[in-house]
VMD Tcl script that draws the C-alpha trace (Angstrom):
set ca {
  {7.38 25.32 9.75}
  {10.48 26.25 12.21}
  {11.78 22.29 11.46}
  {11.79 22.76 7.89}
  {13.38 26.42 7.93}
  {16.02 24.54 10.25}
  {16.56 21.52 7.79}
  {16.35 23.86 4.92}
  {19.28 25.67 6.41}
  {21.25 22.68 7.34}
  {20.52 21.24 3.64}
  {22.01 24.51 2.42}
  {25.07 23.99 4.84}
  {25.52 20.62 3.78}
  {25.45 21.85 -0.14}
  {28.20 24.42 0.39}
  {30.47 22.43 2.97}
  {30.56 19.37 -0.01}
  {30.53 21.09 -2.96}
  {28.55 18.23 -3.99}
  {31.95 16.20 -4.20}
  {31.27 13.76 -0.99}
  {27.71 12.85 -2.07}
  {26.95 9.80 -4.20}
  {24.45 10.01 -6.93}
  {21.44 8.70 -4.55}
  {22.64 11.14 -1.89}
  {23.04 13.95 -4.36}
  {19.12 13.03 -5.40}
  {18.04 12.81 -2.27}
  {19.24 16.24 -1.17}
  {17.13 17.98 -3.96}
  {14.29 16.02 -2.83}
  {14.86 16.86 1.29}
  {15.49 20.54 -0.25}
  {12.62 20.67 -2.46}
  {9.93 19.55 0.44}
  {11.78 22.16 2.64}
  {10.79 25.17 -0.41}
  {7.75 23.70 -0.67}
  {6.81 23.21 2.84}
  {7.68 26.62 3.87}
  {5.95 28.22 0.63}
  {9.26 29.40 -1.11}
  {8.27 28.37 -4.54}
  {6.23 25.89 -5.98}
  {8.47 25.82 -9.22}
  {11.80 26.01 -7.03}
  {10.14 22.91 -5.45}
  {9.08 21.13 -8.45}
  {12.65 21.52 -10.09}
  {13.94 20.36 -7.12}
  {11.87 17.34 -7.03}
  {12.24 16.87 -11.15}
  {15.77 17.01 -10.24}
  {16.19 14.50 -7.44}
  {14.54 11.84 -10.38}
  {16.71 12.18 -12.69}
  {19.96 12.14 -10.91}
  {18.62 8.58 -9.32}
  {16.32 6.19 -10.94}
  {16.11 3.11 -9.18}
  {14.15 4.30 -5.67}
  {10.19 4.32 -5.32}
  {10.72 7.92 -3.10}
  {12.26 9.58 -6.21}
  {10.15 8.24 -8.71}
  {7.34 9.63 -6.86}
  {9.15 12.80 -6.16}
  {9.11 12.98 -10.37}
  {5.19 12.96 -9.89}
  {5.04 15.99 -7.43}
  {7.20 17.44 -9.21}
  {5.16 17.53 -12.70}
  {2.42 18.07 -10.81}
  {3.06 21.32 -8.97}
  {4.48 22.42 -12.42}
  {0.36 21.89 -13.78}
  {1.55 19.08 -16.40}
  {-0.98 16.31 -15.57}
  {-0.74 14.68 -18.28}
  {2.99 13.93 -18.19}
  {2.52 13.41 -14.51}
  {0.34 10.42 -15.07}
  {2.53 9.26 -17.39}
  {5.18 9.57 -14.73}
  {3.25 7.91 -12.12}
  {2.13 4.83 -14.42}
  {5.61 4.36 -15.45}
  {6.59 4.63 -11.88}
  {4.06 2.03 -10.14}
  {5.11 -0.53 -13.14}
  {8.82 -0.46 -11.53}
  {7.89 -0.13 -7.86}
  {4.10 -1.88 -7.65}
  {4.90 -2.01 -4.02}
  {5.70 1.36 -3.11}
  {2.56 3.69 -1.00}
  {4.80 6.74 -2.10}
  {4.32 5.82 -5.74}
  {0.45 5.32 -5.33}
  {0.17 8.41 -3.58}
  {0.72 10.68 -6.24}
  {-0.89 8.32 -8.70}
  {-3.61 9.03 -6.73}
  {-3.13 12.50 -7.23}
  {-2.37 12.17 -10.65}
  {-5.26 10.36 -11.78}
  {-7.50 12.99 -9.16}
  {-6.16 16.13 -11.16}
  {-6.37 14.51 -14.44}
  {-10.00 13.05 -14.38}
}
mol new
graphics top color blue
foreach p $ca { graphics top sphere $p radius 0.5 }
foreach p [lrange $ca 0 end-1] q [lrange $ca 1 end] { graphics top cylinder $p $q radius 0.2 }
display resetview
């Protein structure tokens, strides 16, 4: 847990020192989904974390990490069904991608 308090902090830094106006739109993403694994990880929120993660997707389509990230996301907020829908929607763009059929795993587990 001491790593992620560390990242978490250094995420935090990062976020105040740019103002967001030095990260890219996949950097940007990425940061909400590093941040949202540190809340989750160290138990700060499940719905901080799931915004987060909800977040990182929409600022950056086109990566298999995020589009999974959408999944957790919908998942720790308890909508199954939309995170199936996610997920599905998700392994049709990145077939490839063990991220992707993780939480489809998960998905389809929860949802029956």
């Amino acid at each position: 847990a001491c790593k992620f308090k560390d990242a978490k902090e250094e995420l935090d830094r990062i976020r105040h020192d740019t103002a967001d106006q030095t990260l890219d739109a996949h950097q940007h993403a990425r940061w909400f989904a590093m941040h949202g694994s540190c809340v989750w990880t160290l138990g700060d929120g499940e719905q901080a974390a799931a915004d987060d993660f909800i977040k990182a997707a929409d600022l950056y389509e086109d990566d298999d990490n995020l589009a999974a990230a959408r999944v957790r996301g919908l998942l720790l907020k308890s909508m199954v069904a939309d995170a199936m829908a996610a997920a599905q929607n998700a392994l049709r763009r990145f077939p490839n991608s063990l991220a992707v059929w993780g939480f489809w795993v998960n998905a389809r587990t929860l949802g029956g």
